[in-house]
C-alpha positions as CSV (number, residue, x, y, z in Angstrom):
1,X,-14.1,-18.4,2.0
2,X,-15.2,-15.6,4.5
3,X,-12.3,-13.3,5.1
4,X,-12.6,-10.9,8.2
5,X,-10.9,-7.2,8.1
6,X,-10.4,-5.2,10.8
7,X,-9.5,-1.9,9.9
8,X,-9.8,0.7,12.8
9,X,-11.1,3.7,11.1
10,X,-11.7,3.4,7.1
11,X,-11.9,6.9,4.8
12,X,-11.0,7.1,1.0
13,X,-7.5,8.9,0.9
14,X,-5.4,7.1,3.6
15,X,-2.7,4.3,1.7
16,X,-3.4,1.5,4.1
17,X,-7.4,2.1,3.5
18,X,-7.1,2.2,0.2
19,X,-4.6,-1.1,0.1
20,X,-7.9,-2.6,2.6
21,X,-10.5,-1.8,-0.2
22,X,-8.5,-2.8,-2.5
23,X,-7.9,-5.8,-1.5
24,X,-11.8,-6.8,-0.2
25,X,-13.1,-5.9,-3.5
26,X,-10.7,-8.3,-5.1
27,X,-11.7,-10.8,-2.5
28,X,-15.3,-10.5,-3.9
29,X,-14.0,-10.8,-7.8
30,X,-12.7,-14.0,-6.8
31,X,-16.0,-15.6,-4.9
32,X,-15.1,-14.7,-1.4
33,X,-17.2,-13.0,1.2
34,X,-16.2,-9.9,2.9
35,X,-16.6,-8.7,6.7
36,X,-15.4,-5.6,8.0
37,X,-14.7,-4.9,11.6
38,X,-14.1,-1.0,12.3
39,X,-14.7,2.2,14.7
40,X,-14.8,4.8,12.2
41,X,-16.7,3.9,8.4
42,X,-16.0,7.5,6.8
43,X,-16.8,6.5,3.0
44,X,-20.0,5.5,1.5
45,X,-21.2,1.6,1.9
46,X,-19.2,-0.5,-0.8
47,X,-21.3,-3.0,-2.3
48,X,-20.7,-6.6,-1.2
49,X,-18.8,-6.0,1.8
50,X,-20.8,-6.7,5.5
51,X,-19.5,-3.3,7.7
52,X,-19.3,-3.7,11.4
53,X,-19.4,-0.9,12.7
54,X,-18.0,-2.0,16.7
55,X,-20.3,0.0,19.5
56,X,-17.6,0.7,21.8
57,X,-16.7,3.7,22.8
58,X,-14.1,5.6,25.3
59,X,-12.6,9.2,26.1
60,X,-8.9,7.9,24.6
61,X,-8.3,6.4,21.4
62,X,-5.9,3.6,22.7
63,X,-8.7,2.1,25.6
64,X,-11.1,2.4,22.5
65,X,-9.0,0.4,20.1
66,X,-8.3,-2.3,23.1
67,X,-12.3,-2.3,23.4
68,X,-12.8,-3.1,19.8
69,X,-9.9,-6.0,20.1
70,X,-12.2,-7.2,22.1
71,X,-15.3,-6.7,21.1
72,X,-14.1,-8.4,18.0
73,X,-12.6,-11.6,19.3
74,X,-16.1,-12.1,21.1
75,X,-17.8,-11.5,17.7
76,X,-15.4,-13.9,15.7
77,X,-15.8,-16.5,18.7
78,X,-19.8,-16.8,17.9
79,X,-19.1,-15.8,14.0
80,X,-16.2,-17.6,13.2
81,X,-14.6,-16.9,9.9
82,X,-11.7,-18.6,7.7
83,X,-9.1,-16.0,8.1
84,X,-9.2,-12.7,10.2
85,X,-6.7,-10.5,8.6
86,X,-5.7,-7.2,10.3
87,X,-4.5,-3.8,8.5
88,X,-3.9,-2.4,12.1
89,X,-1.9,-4.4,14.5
90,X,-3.8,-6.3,17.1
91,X,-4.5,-9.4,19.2
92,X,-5.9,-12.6,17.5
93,X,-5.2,-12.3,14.1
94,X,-4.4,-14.6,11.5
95,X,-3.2,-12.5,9.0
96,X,-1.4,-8.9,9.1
97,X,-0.8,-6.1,6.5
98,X,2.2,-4.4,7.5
99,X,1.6,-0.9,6.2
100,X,2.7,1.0,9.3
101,X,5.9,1.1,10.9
102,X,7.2,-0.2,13.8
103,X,5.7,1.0,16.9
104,X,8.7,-0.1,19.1
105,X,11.7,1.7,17.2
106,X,9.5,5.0,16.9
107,X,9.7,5.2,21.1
108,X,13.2,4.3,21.4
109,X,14.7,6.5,18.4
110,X,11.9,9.6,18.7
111,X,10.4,9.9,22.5
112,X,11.7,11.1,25.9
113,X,11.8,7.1,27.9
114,X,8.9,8.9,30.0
115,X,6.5,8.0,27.2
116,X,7.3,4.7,28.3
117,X,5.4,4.6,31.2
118,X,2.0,5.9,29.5
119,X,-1.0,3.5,29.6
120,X,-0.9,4.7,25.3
121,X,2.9,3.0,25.3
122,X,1.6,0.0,27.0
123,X,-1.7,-0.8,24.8
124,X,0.5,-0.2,20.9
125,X,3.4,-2.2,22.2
126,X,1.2,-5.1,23.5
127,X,-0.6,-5.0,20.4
128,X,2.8,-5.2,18.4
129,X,4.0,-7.9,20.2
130,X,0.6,-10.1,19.7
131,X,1.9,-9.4,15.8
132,X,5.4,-10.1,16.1
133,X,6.4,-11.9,19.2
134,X,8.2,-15.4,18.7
135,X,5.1,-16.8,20.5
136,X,2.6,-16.0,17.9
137,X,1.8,-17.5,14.4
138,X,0.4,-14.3,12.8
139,X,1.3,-14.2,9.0
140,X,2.7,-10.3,7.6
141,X,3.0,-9.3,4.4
142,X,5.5,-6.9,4.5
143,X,5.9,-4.3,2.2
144,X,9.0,-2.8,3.7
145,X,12.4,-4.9,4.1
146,X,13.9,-2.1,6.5
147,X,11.1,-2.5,8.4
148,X,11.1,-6.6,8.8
149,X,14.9,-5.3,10.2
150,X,13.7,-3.6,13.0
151,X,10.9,-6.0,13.4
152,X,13.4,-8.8,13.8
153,X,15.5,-6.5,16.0
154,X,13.2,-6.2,18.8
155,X,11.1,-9.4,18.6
156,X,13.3,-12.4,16.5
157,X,10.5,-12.6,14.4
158,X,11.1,-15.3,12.1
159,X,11.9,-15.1,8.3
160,X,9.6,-17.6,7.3
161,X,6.7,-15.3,8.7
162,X,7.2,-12.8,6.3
163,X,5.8,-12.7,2.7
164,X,6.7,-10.0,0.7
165,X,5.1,-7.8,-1.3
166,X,5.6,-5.7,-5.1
167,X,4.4,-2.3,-4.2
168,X,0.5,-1.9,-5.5
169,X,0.2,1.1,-7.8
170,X,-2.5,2.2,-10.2
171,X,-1.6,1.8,-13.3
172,X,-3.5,5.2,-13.9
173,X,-0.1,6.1,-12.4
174,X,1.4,5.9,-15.2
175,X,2.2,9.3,-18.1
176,X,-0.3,9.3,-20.8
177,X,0.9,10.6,-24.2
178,X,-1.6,13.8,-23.3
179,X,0.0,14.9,-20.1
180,X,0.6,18.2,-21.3
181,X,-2.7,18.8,-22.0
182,X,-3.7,17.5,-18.3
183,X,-1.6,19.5,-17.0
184,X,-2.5,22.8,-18.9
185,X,-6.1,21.7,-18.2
186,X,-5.7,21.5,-14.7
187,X,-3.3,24.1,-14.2
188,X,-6.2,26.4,-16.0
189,X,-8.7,25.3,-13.4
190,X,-6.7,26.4,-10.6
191,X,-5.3,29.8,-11.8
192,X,-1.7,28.6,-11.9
193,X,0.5,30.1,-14.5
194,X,2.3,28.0,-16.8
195,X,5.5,29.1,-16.1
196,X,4.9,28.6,-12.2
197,X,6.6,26.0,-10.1
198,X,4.2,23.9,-8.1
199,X,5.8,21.4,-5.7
200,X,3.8,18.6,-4.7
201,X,3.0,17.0,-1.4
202,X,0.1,14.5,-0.8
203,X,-0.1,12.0,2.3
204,X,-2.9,12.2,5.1
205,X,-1.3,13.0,8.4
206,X,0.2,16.0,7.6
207,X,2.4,15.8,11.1
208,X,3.9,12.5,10.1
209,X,4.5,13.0,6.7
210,X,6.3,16.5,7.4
211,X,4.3,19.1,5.7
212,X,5.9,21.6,7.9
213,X,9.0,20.6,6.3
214,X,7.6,21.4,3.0
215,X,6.4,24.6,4.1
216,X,9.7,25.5,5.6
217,X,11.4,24.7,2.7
218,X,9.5,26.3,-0.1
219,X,9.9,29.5,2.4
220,X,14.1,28.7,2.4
221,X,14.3,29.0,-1.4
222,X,15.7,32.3,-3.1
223,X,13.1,35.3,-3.4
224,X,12.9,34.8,-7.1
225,X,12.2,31.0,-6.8
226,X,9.9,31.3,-4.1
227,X,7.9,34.0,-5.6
228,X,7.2,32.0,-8.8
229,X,6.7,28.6,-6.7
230,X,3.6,26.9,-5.4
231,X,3.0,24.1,-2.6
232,X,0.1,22.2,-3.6
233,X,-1.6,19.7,-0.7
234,X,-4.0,16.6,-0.9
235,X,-4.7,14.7,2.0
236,X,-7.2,14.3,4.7
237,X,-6.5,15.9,7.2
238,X,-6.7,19.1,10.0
239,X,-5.1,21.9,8.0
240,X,-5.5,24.4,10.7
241,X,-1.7,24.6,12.2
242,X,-0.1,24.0,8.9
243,X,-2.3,26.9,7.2
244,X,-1.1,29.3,10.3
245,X,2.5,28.2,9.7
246,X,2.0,29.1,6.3
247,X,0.8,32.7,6.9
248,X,3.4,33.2,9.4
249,X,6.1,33.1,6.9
250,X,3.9,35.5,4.5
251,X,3.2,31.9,2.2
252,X,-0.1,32.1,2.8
253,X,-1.2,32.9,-1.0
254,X,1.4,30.0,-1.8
255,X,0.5,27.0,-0.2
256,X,-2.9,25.7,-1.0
257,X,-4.3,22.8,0.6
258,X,-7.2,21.2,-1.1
259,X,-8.4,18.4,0.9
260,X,-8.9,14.9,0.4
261,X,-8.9,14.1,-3.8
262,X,-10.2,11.5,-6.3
263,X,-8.3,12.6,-9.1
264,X,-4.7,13.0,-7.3
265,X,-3.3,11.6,-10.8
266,X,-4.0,14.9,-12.7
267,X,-2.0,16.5,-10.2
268,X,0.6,14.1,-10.7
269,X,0.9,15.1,-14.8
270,X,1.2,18.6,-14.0
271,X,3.5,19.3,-10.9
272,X,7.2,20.2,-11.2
273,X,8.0,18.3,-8.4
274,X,6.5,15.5,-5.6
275,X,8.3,16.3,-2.2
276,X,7.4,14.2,1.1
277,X,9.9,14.8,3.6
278,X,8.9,12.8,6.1
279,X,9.5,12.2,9.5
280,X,8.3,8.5,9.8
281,X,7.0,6.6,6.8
282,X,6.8,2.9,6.6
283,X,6.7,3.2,2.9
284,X,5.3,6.1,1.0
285,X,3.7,4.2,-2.4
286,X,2.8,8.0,-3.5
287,X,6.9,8.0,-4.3
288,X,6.5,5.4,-6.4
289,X,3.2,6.6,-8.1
290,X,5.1,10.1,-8.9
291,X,8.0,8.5,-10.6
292,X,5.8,6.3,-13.3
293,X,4.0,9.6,-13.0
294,X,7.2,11.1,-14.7
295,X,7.6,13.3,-11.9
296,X,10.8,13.7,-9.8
297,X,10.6,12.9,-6.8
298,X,12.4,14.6,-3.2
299,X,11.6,12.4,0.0
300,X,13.2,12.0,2.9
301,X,15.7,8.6,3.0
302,X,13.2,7.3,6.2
303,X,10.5,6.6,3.3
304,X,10.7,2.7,2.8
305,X,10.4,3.4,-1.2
306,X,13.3,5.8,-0.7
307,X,15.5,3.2,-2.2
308,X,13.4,3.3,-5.4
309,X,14.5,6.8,-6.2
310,X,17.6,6.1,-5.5
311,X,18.0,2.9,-7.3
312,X,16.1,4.6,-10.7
313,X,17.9,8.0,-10.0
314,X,14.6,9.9,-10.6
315,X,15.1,12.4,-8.2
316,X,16.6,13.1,-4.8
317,X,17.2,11.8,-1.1
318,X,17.9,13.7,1.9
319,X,20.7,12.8,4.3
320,X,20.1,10.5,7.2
321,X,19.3,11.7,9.8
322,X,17.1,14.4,8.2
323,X,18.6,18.0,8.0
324,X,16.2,20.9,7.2
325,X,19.0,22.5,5.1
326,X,20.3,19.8,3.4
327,X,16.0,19.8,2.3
328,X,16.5,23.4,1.1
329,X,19.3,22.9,-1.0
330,X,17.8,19.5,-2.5
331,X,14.5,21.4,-3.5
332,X,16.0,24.1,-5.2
333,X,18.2,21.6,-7.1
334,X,15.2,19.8,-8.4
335,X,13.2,23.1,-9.1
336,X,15.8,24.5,-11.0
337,X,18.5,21.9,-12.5
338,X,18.8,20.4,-15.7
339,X,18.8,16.9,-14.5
340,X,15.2,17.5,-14.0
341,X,14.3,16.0,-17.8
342,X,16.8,13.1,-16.7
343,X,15.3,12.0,-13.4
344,X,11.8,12.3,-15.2
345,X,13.0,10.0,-17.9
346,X,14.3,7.6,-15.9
347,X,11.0,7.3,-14.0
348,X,9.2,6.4,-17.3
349,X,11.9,3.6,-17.8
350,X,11.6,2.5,-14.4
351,X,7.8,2.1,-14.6
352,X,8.0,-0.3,-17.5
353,X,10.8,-2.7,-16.3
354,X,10.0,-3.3,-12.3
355,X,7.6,-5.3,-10.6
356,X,5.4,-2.4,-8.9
357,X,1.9,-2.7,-9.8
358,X,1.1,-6.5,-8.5
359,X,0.8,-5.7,-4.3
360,X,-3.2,-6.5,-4.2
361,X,-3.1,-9.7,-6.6
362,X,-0.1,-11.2,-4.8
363,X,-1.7,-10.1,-1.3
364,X,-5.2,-12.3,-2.0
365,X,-3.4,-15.0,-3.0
366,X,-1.7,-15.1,0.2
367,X,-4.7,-14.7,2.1
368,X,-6.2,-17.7,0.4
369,X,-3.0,-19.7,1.2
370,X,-3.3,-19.0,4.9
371,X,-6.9,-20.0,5.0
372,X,-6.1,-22.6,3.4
373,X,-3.6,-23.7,5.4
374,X,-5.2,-22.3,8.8
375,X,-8.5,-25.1,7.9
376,X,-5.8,-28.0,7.3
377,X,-4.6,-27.3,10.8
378,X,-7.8,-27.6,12.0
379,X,-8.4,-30.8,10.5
380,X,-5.3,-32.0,11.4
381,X,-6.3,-31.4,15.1
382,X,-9.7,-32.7,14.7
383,X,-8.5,-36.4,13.4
């Protein structure tokens, strides 16, 4: 078969770009071939895979991403393919991957009804209703049954339209039996005593994913705590106004943000703590990596895999709606409590009993159903 992607901008740290690569290479394994429609390729070529790179440009993002919808359908009308699947939402597709939230319920919960009237509000809520609208056929997988809810609340999206999926993780997730000595090793490499607490926080798009929170909070804790505490970042993203934030509260020695990583595992074996306190996040499959990763976990309870911590009691969940000193208190508790050996345990015994690791399997299978199905249809109309 020849699947089509179309991925608006593709680097190597973002979850829904690795969920996309992830899935096209095991399209390959399986005999399939691979096209890739996208504005931004930030990664080096990936063998196998044909890259579009769409020549259209504009000053705003939103008129660009309405030119590449374009610019696509026109290609797919001369190139046709067997299934065009989308990890961004989108006219024309066959296929979605539901990996960010819905678009609708962010403006009415979180904007001033003004943003509303913006040309931005009119091109994403057009493009969510070409995905969701009781007038179109587009298959989801959804990875997030809260967000099918609200889905369903503001289009009547059908059930049958949505397959679910396991979340994906690596199973390099996982403890090894020598995480002590990754986690000395690593700790070695970045000066950080033993004895020091470093708090965890990795995501790219540090606004959405509430690294100010972070910030705010590792500043909130007791002098004695915060002293011997450390905020450790990976992501890709612009540091600049979280790095400012950070000296304005005299953490500036304490929070360290290292960029985009490859080997975000190691830091996984040798934190304290993972915190994302987030202010809107479909999902959050790093939650899930830090508890097989033994690690307890504190996230806000917007996170889709919120429920997991709660449901394995490996860590902790903000109140709803989010409260910065509720946050405070929480990270202290899992810096300093006993339970801490507890919630770690209970995130190995969750990692070997649930269905967690299967996502990108599960999600080519589904994409070879719907091409399937989509050439039946065809034939169907043909005869």
């Amino acid at each position: 078969m020849l699947i089509a992607f179309s991925i608006f901008k593709y680097f190597p740290f973002g979850g829904i770009q690795r969920d996309f690569a992830r899935m096209g290479q095991l399209c390959l394994e399986r005999g399939h071939t691979v096209r890739v429609y996208c504005l931004l390729w930030d990664a080096p070529p990936v063998e196998g895979f044909e890259v579009v790179v769409v020549p259209v440009k504009a000053f705003s993002n939103h008129v660009r991403y309405a030119r590449f919808a374009d610019w696509v359908a026109q290609d797919l009308a001369s190139r046709p393919v067997d299934l065009h699947m989308g990890m961004n939402k989108m006219p024309g597709l066959d296929a979605y991957f539901a990996g960010d939230s819905c678009f609708e319920d962010k403006v009415r919960t979180q904007r001033a009804w003004t943003y509303r009237l913006s040309s931005r509000y009119r091109l994403f809520a057009k493009f969510e209703q070409a995905v969701f609208s009781t007038h179109e056929s587009t298959r989801i997988l959804s990875i997030s049954d809260a967000q099918n809810t609200l889905y369903q609340k503001y289009y009547n999206t059908a059930d049958a339209r949505f397959h679910p999926l396991p979340p994906g993780i690596h199973r390099d997730r996982i403890a090894p039996g020598n995480r002590a000595e990754i986690r000395a090793e690593l700790r070695r490499e970045l000066g950080i005593s033993e004895h020091c607490q470093v708090m965890l926080f990795i995501g790219s798009g540090f606004v959405k994913k509430g690294l100010d929170r972070a910030i705010r909070g590792l500043y909130a804790l007791p002098v004695k705590e915060r002293k011997n505490t450390i905020l450790l970042v990976l992501g890709a993203d612009k540091p600049n106004r979280f790095v400012r934030l950070a000296n304005s509260l005299g953490l500036g020695e304490q929070v360290r943000i290292l960029g985009g990583r490859d080997d975000a595992p190691r830091f996984l074996f040798s934190a304290d703590c993972f915190v994302l306190p987030a202010y809107d996040e479909n999902t959050g499959g790093v939650i899930v990596e830090a508890m097989v990763a033994r690690l307890p976990a504190l996230v806000s309870a917007n996170c889709g895999y919120a429920s997991f911590v709660n449901q394995a009691k490996a860590g902790l969940v903000t109140e709803d709606p989010y409260d910065q000193v509720d946050f405070n208190n929480k990270l202290l508790e899992i810096l300093t409590s006993p339970e801490r050996s507890v919630w770690s345990e209970n995130g190995r015994k969750f990692s070997e009993r649930e269905d967690i690791y299967e996502m990108i399997p599960r999600a080519v299978e589904y994409l070879e159903s719907f091409a399937d199905e989509i050439a039946s249809q065809k034939e169907c109309s043909v005869s």
